[in-house]
C-alpha positions in Angstrom: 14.4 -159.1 52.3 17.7 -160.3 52.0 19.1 -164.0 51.8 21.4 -162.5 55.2 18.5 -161.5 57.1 17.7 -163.3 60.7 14.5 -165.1 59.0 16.2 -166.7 56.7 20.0 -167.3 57.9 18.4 -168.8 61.2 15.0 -170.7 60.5 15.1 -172.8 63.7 10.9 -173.4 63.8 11.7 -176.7 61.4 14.0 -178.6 64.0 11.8 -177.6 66.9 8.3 -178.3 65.6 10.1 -181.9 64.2 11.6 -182.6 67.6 8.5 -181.8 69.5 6.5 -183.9 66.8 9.3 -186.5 67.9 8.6 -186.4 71.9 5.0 -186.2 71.5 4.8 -189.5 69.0 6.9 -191.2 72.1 4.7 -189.9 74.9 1.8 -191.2 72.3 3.5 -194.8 71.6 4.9 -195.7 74.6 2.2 -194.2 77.5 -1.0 -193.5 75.4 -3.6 -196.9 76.0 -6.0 -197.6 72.9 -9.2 -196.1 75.2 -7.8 -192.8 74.4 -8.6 -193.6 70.8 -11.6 -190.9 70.4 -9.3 -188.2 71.8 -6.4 -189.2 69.4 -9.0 -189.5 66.8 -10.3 -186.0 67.8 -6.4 -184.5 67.3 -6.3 -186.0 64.2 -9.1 -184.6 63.1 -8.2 -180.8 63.8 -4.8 -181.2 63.2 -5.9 -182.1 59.5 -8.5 -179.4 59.2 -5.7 -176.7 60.3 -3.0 -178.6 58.1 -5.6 -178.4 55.4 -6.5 -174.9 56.2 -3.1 -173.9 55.4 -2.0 -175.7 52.5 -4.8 -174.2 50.7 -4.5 -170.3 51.4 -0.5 -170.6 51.4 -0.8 -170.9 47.4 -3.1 -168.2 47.3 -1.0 -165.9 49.1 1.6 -166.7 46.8 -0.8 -165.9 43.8 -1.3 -162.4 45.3 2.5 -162.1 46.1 3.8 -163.0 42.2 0.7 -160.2 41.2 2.3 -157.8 43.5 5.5 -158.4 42.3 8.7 -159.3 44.4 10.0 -154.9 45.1 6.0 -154.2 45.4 5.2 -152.5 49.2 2.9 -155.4 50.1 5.6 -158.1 49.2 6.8 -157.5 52.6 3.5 -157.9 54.4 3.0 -161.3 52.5 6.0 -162.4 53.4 5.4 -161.9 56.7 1.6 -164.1 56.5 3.7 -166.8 54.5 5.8 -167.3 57.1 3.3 -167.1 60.0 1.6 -169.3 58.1 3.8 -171.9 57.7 5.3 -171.8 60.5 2.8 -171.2 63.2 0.0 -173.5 61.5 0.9 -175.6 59.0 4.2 -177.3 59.9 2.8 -177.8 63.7 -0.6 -179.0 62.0 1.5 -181.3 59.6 3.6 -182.9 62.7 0.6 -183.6 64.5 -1.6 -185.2 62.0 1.2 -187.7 61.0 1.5 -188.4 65.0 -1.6 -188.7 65.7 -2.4 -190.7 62.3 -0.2 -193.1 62.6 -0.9 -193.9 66.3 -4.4 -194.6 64.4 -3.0 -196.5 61.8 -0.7 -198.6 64.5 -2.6 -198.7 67.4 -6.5 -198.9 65.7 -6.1 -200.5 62.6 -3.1 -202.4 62.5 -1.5 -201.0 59.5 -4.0 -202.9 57.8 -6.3 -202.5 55.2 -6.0 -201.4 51.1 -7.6 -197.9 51.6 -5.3 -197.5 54.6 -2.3 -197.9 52.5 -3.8 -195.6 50.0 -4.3 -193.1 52.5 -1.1 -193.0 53.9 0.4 -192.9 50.0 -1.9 -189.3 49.7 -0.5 -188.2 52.7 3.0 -188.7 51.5 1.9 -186.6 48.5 0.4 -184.0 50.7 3.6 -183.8 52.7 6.0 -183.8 49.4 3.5 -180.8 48.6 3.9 -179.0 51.6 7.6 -179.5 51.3 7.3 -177.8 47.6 5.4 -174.8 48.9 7.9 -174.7 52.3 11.0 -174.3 49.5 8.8 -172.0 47.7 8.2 -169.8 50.5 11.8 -169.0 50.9 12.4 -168.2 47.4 9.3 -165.7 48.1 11.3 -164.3 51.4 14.6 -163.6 49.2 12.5 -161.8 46.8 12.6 -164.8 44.4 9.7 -164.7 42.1 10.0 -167.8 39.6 6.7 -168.9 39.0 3.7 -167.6 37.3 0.2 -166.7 39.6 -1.4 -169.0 37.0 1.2 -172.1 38.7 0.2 -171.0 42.0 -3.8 -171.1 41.3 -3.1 -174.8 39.9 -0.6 -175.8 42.6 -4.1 -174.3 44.9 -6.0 -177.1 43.7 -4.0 -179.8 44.6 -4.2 -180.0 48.4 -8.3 -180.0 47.6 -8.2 -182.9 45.4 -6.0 -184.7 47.5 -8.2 -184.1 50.4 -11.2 -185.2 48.6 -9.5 -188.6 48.1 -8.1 -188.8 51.4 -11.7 -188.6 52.7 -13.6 -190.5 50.5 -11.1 -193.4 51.6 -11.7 -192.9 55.5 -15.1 -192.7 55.5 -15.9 -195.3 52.5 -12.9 -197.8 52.4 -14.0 -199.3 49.1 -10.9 -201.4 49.4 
């Protein structure tokens, strides 16, 4: 696909998923009281799980893409998942765990708390991750194959070990 193509001159899902993430984190601040905590909570929760869901098969898409090779037939058809992918699921998943989570953090816990900080540090990982692999899946779309299906089955790890942490600090706070 070309760098001129319509997918790629005129990506408009960012801004939109952002501004909506933007509305809904007002409607959440400003209107939501703290008894709606378990359904917040419950958002949260499978906002994660599909951000999560995503950020671990986008690598290994791109694994089977730098196999295929960039002029391969299937090229085109993972191009097409990648950016379903990322644009259907993971960047609205992202938005709403980071509304949801901090109305949690805020609203719940005060911003307080060691592990909380900790947490919130991972996620800031996660997300500079997720920007990596949003970069790297427009490189894929112009045909751009620069790194090896070895990098991508390391850069697939990450978002698990991240994840692990994350967890193990929600559910044990050690600090």
């Amino acid at each position: 696909m070309s760098a001129t193509s319509p997918a790629v001159a005129k990506d408009r899902s960012v801004p939109v998923v952002l501004l909506a993430g933007l509305a809904l984190a007002l409607v959440l601040f400003l209107f939501v009281p703290l008894e709606a905590q378990l359904w917040i909570t419950a958002l949260h929760v499978v906002a994660v799980i599909s951000w999560m869901a995503g950020m671990l098969y986008l690598p290994r898409l791109f694994v089977y893409h730098t196999e295929a090779g960039a002029d391969a037939p299937e090229a085109r058809t993972f191009t097409v998942m990648e950016r379903r992918l990322m644009r259907g699921i993971i960047n609205p998943a992202m938005v709403l765990t980071w509304v949801a989570g901090l109305w949690l953090a805020s609203q719940v816990y005060g911003f307080q708390g060691g592990w909380l900080h900790a947490k919130i540090a991972l996620v800031v990982l996660m997300t500079g991750l997720h920007g990596y692999l949003s970069a790297s899946r427009k490189r894929f779309e112009r045909g751009e194959i620069t790194r090896s299906s070895r990098h991508w089955r390391i850069v697939n790890e990450v978002p698990a070990v991240l994840m692990v942490l994350i967890v193990i600090l929600v559910i044990v706070k050690p600090f």
